[in-house]
C-alpha positions in Angstrom: 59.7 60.9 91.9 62.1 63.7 92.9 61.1 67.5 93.9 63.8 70.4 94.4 66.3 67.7 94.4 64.9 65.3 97.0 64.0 62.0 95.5 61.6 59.3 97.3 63.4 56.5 99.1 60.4 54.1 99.6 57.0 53.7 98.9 55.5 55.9 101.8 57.5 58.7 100.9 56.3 58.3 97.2 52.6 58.5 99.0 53.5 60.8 100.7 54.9 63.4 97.7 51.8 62.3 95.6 49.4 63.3 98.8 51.1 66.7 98.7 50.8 67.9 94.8 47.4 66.9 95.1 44.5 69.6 95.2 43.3 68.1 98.6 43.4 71.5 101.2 44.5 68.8 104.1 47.7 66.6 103.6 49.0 64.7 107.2 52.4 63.2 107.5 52.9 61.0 110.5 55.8 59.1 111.8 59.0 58.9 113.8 62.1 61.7 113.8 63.9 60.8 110.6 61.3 59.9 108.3 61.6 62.6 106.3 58.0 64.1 106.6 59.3 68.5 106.8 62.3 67.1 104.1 59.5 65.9 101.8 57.0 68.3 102.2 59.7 71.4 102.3 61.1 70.0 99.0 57.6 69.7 97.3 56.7 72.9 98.4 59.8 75.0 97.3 58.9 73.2 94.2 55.4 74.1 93.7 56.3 77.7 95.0 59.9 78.4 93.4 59.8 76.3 90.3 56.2 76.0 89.0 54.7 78.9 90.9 51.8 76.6 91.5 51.2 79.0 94.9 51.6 82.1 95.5 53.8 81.5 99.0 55.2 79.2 101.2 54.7 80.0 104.7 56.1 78.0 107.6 55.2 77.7 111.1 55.7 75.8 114.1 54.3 76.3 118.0 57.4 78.2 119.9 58.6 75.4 122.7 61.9 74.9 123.9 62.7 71.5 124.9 64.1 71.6 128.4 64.8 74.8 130.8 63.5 77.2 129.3 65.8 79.9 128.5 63.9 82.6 128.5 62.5 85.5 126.1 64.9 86.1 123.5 66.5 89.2 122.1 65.6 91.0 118.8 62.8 91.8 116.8 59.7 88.9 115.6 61.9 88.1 112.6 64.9 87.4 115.2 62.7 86.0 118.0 60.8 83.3 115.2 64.6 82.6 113.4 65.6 79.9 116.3 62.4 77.8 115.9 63.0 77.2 112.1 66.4 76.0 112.5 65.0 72.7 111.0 63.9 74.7 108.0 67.2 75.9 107.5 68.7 72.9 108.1 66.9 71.2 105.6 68.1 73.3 103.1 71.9 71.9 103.1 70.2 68.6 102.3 69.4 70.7 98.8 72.7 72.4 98.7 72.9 73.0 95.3 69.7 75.5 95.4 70.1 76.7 98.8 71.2 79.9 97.3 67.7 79.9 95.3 66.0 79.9 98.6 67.4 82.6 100.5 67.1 85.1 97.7 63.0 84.2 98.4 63.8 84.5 102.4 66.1 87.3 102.4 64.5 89.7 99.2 64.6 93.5 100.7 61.0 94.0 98.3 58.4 92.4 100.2 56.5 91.6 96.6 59.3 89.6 95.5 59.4 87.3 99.0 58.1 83.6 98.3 59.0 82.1 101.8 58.0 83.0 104.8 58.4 82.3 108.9 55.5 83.1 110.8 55.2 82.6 114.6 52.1 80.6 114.7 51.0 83.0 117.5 49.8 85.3 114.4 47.7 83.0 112.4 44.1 83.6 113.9 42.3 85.9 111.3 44.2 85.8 108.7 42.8 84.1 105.4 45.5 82.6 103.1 45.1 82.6 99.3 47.7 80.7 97.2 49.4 79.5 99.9 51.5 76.4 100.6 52.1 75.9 104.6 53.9 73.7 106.8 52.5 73.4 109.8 55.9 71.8 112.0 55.5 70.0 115.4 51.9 69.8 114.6 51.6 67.0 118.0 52.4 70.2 120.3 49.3 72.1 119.3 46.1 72.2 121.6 42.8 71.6 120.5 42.1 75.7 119.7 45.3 76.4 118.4 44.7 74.0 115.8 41.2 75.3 114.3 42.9 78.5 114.5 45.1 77.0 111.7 42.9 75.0 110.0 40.1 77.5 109.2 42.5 79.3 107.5 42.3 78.2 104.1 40.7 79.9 101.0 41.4 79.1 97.5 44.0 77.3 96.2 45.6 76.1 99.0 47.8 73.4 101.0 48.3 72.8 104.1 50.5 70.3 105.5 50.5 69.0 109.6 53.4 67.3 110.4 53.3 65.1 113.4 55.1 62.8 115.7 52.9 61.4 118.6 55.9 60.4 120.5 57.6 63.9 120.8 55.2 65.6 122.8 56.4 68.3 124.9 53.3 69.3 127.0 52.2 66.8 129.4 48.7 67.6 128.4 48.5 67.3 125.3 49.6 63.5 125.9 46.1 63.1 126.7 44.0 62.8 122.8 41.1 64.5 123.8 43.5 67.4 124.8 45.6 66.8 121.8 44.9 69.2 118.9 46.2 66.9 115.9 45.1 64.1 117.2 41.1 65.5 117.2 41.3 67.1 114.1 42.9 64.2 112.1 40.4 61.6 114.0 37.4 64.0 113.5 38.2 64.0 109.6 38.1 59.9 109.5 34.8 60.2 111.5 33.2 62.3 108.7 34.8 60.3 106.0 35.9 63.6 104.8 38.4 62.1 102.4 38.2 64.4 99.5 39.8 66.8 101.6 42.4 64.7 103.2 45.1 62.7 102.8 47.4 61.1 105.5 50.6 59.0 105.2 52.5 57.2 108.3 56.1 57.5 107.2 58.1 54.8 109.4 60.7 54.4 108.0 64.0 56.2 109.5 66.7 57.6 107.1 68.7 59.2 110.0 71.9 57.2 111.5 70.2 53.5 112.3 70.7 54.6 115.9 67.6 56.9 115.9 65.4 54.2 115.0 66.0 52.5 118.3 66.2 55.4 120.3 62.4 55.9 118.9 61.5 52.6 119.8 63.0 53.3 123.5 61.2 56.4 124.2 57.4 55.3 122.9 57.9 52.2 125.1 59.1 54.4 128.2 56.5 57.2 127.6 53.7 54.4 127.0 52.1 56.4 124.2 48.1 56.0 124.4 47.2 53.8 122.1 44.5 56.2 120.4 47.9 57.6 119.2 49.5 54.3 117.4 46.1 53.3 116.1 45.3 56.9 114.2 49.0 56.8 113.4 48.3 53.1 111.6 45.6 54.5 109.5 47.9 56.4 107.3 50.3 53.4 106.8 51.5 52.3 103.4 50.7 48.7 102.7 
């Protein structure tokens, strides 16, 4: 099973491909830096968008944090301001080299009616209702409780929208706490209703990064001493 030129490399990843092309409005992919949970869901979506024109747009955001000092507000107008916080986005295109070109014509048209991917500061989503839309939802562990529902009421018709979310890279001290944790409540609150026809949720765990990333993981959740409430909603999505 391969999308935009990204084939699976295990069984989660296959779950977690056939979680995204379903017509479930919630898909949640878990896990540690590596695992390939934006890779897989960037790939399906370009797919879905590019390709089979399945949705209308791709759209994807992520909360604005810098890790460490902060280095304060930066130049330029939204466009410029949002471009450093999709780096990974970018980035993940040189993984699909070979239609990297195909995606920046859909970035980059001039003719806003011919523009199939966008980056939009998740500061802007309250309000809004999105049709047709495919969105990635990056970092998804950094998000408060509000900013969250602010998200996930957005749906209408014919839409996907995908949280990605590693427990162990949270950047606000209070969201280390679940109750305060955004992704945490909304993932745990759609188990509690058994809401599984609109839901899906894969733990990817395995690392494809250099082997060393897998044991600086390992390092940091023991030295952060990551809730428990985490791991165990985190195992929940596991592939057996």
């Amino acid at each position: 099973m391969s999308f935009f030129g990204i084939a699976a490399r295990n069984e989660a990843q296959k779950r977690a491909m056939q979680a995204l092309i379903n017509d479930k409005p919630f898909t949640f992919l878990t896990g540690p830096a590596g695992s390939g949970k934006s890779l897989i869901a960037q790939a399906v979506g370009l797919e879905h968008v590019i390709e089979e024109q399945r949705y209308r747009k791709l759209v994807y955001t992520r909360l604005q944090t810098q890790v460490g000092l902060n280095v304060g507000a930066l130049p330029g107008d939204l466009n410029e301001k949002t471009y450093p916080f999709v780096a990974p986005f970018m980035d993940n295109l040189e993984a699909m080299s070979d239609r990297a070109d195909d995606v920046k014509q859909y970035l980059l048209a001039g003719d806003e009616r011919k523009r199939k991917v966008f980056f939009d500061s998740i500061q802007t989503i309250r309000g809004r209702s999105l049709h047709s839309t495919y969105l990635i939802a990056d970092e998804a562990q950094n998000l408060d409780a509000h900013t969250i529902a602010a998200i996930a009421t957005r749906p209408v018709n014919k839409t996907k929208f995908v949280f990605l979310g590693n427990f162990s890279q949270i950047d606000n001290p209070k969201l280390r706490e679940p109750n305060n944790n955004g992704l945490y409540r909304l993932l745990r609150g759609l188990y509690e209703k058994e809401a599984f026809e609109y839901f899906d949720h894969i733990n990817l765990t395995e690392v494809q990064r250099h082997p060393v990333v897998s044991i600086v993981e390992d390092i940091m959740r023991t030295t952060n001493d990551i809730p428990t409430e985490f791991t165990e909603l985190e195992a929940r999505g596991d592939v057996a």
